[in-house]
C-alpha positions as CSV (number, residue, x, y, z in Angstrom):
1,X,12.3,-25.8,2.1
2,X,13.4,-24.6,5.4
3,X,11.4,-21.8,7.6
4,X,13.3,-18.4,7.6
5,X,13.7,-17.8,11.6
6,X,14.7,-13.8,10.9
7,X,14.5,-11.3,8.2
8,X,18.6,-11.6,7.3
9,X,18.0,-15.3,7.3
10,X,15.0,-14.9,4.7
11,X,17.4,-12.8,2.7
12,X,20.2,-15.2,2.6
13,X,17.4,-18.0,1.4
14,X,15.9,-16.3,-1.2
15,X,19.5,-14.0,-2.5
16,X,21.1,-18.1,-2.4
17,X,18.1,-19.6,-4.2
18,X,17.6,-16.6,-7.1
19,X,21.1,-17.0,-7.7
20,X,20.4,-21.0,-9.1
21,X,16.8,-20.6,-10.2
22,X,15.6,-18.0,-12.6
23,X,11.8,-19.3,-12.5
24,X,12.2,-19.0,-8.9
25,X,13.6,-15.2,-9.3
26,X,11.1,-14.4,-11.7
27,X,8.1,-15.4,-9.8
28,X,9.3,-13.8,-6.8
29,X,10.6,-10.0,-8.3
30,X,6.8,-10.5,-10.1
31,X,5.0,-11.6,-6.9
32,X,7.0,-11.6,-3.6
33,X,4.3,-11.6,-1.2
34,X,2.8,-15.0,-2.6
35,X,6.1,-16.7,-3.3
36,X,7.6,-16.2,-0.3
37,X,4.3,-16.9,1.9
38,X,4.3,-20.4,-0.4
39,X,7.8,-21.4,-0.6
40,X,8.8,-20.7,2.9
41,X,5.6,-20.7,5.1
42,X,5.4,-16.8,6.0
43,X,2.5,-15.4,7.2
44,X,3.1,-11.5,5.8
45,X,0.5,-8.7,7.5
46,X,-1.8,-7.9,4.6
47,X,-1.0,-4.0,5.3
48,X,2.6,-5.0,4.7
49,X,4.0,-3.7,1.3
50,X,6.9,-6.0,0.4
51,X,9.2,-4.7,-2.6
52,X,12.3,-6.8,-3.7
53,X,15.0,-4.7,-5.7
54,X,17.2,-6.1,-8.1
55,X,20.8,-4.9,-8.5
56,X,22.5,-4.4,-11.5
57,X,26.1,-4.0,-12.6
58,X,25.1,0.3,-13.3
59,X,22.3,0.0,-10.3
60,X,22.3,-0.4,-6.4
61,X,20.0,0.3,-3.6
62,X,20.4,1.8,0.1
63,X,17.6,1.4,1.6
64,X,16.9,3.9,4.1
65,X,15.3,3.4,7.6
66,X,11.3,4.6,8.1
67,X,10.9,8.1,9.7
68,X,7.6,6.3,11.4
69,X,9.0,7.0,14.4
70,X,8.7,3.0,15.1
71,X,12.1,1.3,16.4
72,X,13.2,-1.8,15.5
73,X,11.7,-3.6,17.9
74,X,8.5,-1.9,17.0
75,X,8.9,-2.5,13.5
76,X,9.4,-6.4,14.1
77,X,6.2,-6.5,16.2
78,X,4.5,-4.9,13.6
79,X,5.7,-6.9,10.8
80,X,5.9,-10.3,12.5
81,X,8.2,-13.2,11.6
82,X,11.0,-11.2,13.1
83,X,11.8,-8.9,10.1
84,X,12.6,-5.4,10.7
85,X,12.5,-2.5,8.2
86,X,15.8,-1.6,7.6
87,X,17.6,-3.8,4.2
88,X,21.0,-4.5,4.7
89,X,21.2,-5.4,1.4
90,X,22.8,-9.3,0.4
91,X,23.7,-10.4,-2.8
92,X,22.1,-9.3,-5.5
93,X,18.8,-9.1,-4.0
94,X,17.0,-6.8,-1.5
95,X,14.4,-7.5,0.6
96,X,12.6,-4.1,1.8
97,X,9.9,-4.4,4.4
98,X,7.4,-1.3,4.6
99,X,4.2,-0.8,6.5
100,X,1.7,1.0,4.4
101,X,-0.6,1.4,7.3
């Protein structure tokens, strides 16, 4: 498995992968931390909350950006790995990356 280089990267691996592999998609909606940090070698902050939202045909998510006060290039400090806060959302998965610091 290749190494997600940035966050929209990431997203396009894992959106891809749920899309063929349901064990994969229900391990990761049940534990995203630990099956991302296993399946694609990312070191996640342990004060980072991670949340993966699923849409549905009646469902969607917008996913707004924090009022922290952090920019972008704050945010991907913070967070590492080059992921920012702000979802812009891909396939039927979103990847949401908070600090809960």
């Amino acid at each position: 498995m290749r190494r997600p280089k940035t966050r929209k990267d990431l997203e396009h691996l894992v959106s891809s992968r749920v899309m063929k592999d349901a064990e994969f998609r229900k391990n990761v909606l049940a534990n995203p931390k630990a099956v991302l940090a296993k399946e694609y070698q990312i070191k996640l902050p342990k004060n980072l909350k991670l949340k993966i939202l699923e849409d549905t045909a009646k469902t969607t998510h917008l996913v707004l950006p924090p009022t922290t006060g952090l920019t972008r290039a704050g945010l991907n400090k913070e967070n590492g790995q080059g992921f920012s806060a702000v979802n812009n959302q891909t396939g039927a998965t979103a990847i949401q990356f908070t600090c809960c610091c």
